[in-house]
Residue, then its C-alpha position, 0 to 999 in steps of 0.5 A: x730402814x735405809x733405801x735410796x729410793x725412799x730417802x731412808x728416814x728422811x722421807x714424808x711418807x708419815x707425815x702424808x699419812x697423817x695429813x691424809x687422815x686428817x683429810x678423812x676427818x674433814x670430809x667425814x665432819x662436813x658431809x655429816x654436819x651438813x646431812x649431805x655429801x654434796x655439801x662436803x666443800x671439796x666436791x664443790x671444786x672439783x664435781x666429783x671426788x670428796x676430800x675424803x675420797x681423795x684421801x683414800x687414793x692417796x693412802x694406796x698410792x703411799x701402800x702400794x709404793x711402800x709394799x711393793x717395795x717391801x716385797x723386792x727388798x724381801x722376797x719371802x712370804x713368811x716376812x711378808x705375811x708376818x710384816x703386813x699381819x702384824x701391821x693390819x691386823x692388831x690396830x683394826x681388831x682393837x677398833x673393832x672391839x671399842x666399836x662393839x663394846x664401848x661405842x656401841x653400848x653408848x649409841x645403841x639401844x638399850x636391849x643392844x647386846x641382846x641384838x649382838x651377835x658374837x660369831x657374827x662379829x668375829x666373822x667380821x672382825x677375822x675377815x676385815x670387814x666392817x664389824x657386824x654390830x646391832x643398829x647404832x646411831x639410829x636416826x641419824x646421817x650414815x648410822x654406822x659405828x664406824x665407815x671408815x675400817x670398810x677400806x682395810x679388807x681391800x687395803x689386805x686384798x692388795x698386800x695378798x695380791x702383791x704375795x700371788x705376783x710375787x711368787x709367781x714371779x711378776x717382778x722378775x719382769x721389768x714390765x710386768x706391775x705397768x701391765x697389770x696395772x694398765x689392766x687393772x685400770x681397764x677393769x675399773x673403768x669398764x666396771x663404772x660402765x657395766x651393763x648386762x654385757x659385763x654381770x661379772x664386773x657388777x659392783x667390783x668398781x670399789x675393788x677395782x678402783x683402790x686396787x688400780x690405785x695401788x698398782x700405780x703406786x707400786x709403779x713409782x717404785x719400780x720404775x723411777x726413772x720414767x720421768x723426769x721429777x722437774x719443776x716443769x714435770x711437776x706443772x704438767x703432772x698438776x695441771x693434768x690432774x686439775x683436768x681430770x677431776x671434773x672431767x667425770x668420777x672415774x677419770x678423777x681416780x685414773x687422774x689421782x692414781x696417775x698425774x696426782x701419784x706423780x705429785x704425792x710419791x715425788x712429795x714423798x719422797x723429798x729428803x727436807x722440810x719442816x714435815x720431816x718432823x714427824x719421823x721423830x714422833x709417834x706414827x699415829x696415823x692409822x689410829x687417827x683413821x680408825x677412830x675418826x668416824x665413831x669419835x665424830x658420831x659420838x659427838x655429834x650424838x651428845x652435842x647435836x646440832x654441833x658446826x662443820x668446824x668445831x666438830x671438825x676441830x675437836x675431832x682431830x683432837x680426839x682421834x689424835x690421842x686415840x692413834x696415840x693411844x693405838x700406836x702405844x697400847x696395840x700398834x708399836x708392841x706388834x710392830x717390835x714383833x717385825x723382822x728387819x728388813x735389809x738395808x740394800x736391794x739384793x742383788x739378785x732382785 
């Protein structure tokens, strides 16, 4: 697919992908090894985001670029639907099998399917959730089978939330996304703030917060020429966000929607570079995610009292061949299913 605004092939969305997904796994390694989120090294530089928690801004910001941008180029909802079905769905569900019949069996009880429940699971697994599963892991830091899938309901919340706009006829607007995403940061920081005034807002900051970040990325696409993409831009962009990630939680994800989605999109979009490689391998990225929590834990449980790095290390081995194994098996053959997208934007967009 060819846009001028993503460079066509010659981008660094998946290789920011992948590096964003090995930051997952560092996070998720160190904050276990060391039983304590504290302890994971990125929030000793900057006191409140994890490199995990960064990470996860990050992959917004790249989908709400890449989504919005699909949905102007294509404005049907049966491409759309088709598109972000076939490219959600069959990754997450393979995940969730492996996770309620291999990684469960392997770290749960001995009476574990006994304790399963099917329509549970199913429920689950049809909804995005994180899969229903009997205790796994029991005793142990975070005994869960896999945390990291707790972000793909909101990642599909979002592609819906791009669908209900666009068929309202939002994009139709030139300020329309800057709007909804000015409101959508002001509900995310009055969810970080809520008390009694605010009950709806209760325990919506999760939503709110990645739905904020998304937006912005959609910004970057619709409105590329607000800034200038100088050297000096750059700067201002990185020292902002340097100066919103102590400031308190909620200014550090305003700073990486923001400033920090300036420097990612900008990066993304660079047209060379040695990354440039990854275009021409398999997209393992989305596999790497998924796997990388269960394929840590069960090493933990057979190696105990294993270190930060070589868990580290041997972790992004093993969720890289298991993405591999994803994109060959599940996600390439479901992708193959998706229609083309036009080479240019339509006039009438």
């Amino acid at each position: 697919m060819h846009d001028t605004k993503t460079g066509g092939r010659n981008n660094h969305f998946n290789a920011l992908r992948f590096l964003l997904a090995a930051m997952v796994i560092v996070s998720h390694c160190q904050e276990v090894a060391r039983n304590s989120r504290e302890q994971e090294t990125f929030i000793h530089l900057s006191g409140t985001l994890t490199l995990g928690d960064l990470a996860v801004d990050g992959f917004f910001l790249l989908s709400g670029f890449l989504i919005v941008r699909s949905w102007v180029l294509r404005p049907s909802i049966m491409h759309f639907l088709r598109n972000r079905v076939c490219r959600i769905y069959p990754g997450f569900v393979a995940a969730a099998i492996l996770c309620a019949f291999v990684v469960g069996p392997l770290a749960g009880d001995s009476d574990y399917f006994s304790q399963f429940q099917p329509w549970a699971w199913l429920y689950s697994v049809l909804t995005l959730h994180k899969p229903v599963l009997p205790p796994v892991f029991v005793g142990s830091y975070i005994a869960a089978a896999n945390v990291s899938l707790w972000t793909i309901q909101y990642e599909f919340k979002c592609y819906l939330m791009v669908l209900a706009l666009g068929v309202a006829g939002v994009f139709r607007y030139r300020w329309g996304w800057a709007v909804l995403t000015a409101a959508i940061t002001a509900a995310y920081l009055v969810s970080m703030q809520a008390n009694e005034l605010f009950p709806v807002l209760k325990n919506k900051s999760y939503l709110f917060r990645l739905a904020m970040v998304f937006a912005a990325g959609g910004c970057h696409y619709l409105y590329p020429g607000l800034f200038s993409r100088t050297r000096m831009a750059y700067l201002i962009a990185f020292l902002a966000w340097l100066a919103c990630m102590p400031a308190s939680i909620p200014l550090a994800h305003v700073g990486s929607a923001t400033a920090g989605g300036f420097l990612l999109i900008g990066y993304a979009q660079r047209t060379r570079g040695p990354l440039l490689v990854f275009n021409r391998l398999p997209d393992v990225s989305y596999g790497v995610y998924l796997y990388g929590w269960p394929v840590m834990k069960l090493l933990m449980l057979y190696a105990p009292g294993v270190a930060a790095l070589p868990l580290t290390v041997a972790t992004l081995l093993l969720s890289t061949l298991a993405g591999l194994a994803s994109w060959v098996l599940v996600e390439k053959p479901f992708m193959a299913m998706k229609p083309k997208e036009p080479r240019r934007l339509p006039r009438s967009a």
